[in-house]
C-alpha positions as CSV (number, residue, x, y, z in Angstrom):
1,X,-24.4,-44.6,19.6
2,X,-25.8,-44.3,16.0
3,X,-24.2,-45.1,12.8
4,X,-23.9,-41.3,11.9
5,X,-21.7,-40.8,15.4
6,X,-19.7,-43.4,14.8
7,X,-18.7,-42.9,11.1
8,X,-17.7,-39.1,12.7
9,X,-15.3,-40.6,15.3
10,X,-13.7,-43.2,13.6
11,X,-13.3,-41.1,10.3
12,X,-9.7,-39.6,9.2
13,X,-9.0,-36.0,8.6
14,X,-8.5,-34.7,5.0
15,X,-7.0,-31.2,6.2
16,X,-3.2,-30.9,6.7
17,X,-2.3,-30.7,10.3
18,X,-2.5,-27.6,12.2
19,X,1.3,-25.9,12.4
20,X,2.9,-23.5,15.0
21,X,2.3,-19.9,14.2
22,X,5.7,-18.4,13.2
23,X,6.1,-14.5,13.4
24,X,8.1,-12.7,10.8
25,X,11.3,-10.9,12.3
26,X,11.0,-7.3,12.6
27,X,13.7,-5.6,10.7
28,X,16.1,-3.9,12.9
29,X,17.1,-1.0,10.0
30,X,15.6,0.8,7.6
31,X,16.7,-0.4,4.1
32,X,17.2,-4.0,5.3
33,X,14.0,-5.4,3.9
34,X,12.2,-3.9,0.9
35,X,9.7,-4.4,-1.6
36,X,9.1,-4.2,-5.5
37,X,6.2,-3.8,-7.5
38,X,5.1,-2.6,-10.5
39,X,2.1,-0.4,-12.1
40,X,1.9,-1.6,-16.2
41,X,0.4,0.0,-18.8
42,X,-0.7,3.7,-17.3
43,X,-1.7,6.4,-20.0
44,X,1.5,7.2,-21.3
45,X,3.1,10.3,-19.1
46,X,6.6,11.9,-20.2
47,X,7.5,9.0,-22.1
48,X,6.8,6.9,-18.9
49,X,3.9,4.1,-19.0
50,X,4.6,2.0,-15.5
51,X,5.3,3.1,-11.9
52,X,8.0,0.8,-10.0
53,X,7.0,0.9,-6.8
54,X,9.8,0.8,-3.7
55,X,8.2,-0.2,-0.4
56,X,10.4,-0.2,2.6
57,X,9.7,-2.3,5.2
58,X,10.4,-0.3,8.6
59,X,9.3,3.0,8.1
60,X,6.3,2.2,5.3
61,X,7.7,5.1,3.4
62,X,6.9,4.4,-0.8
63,X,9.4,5.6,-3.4
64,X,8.0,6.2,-6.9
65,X,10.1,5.8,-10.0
66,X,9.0,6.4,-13.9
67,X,9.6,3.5,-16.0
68,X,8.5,1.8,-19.0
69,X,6.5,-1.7,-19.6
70,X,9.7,-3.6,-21.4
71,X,12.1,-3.4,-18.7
72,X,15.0,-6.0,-17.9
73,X,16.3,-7.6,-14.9
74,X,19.4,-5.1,-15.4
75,X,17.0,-1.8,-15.9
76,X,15.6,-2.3,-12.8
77,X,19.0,-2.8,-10.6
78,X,19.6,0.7,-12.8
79,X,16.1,2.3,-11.3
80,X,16.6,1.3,-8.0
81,X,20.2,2.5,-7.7
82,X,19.2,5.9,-9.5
């Protein structure tokens, strides 16, 4: 056995250890999981410039809603529920 084998054997791992593969639960309604997003700073468009994108989950089906760049936590919940 050569130095170069040996050194490989004997040497310790720098990677984390390998975890068990988790799958993520299918949601069993529509509406039950979501997703946000946003499109900033779009050519200005009836006094719109972003896009809030509304992703659900199940059915893949994206809703589309007119909104501007400043928007707070509390114009959003507005969007959405509008």
């Amino acid at each position: 056995m050569s130095i170069c084998d040996l050194y490989l054997c004997t040497k310790s791992s720098r990677k984390p250890p390998v975890r068990e593969f988790h799958f993520i639960p299918i949601p069993d309604a529509q509406w039950n999981t979501l997703s946000i997003d946003f499109v900033i700073e779009l050519p200005e468009s009836f006094g719109y410039n972003t896009v809030m994108m509304v992703v659900n989950s199940v059915s893949k089906r994206v809703y589309f809603i007119p909104a501007y760049t400043i928007v707070t936590a509390g114009g959003v919940a507005k969007l959405f529920l509008h």
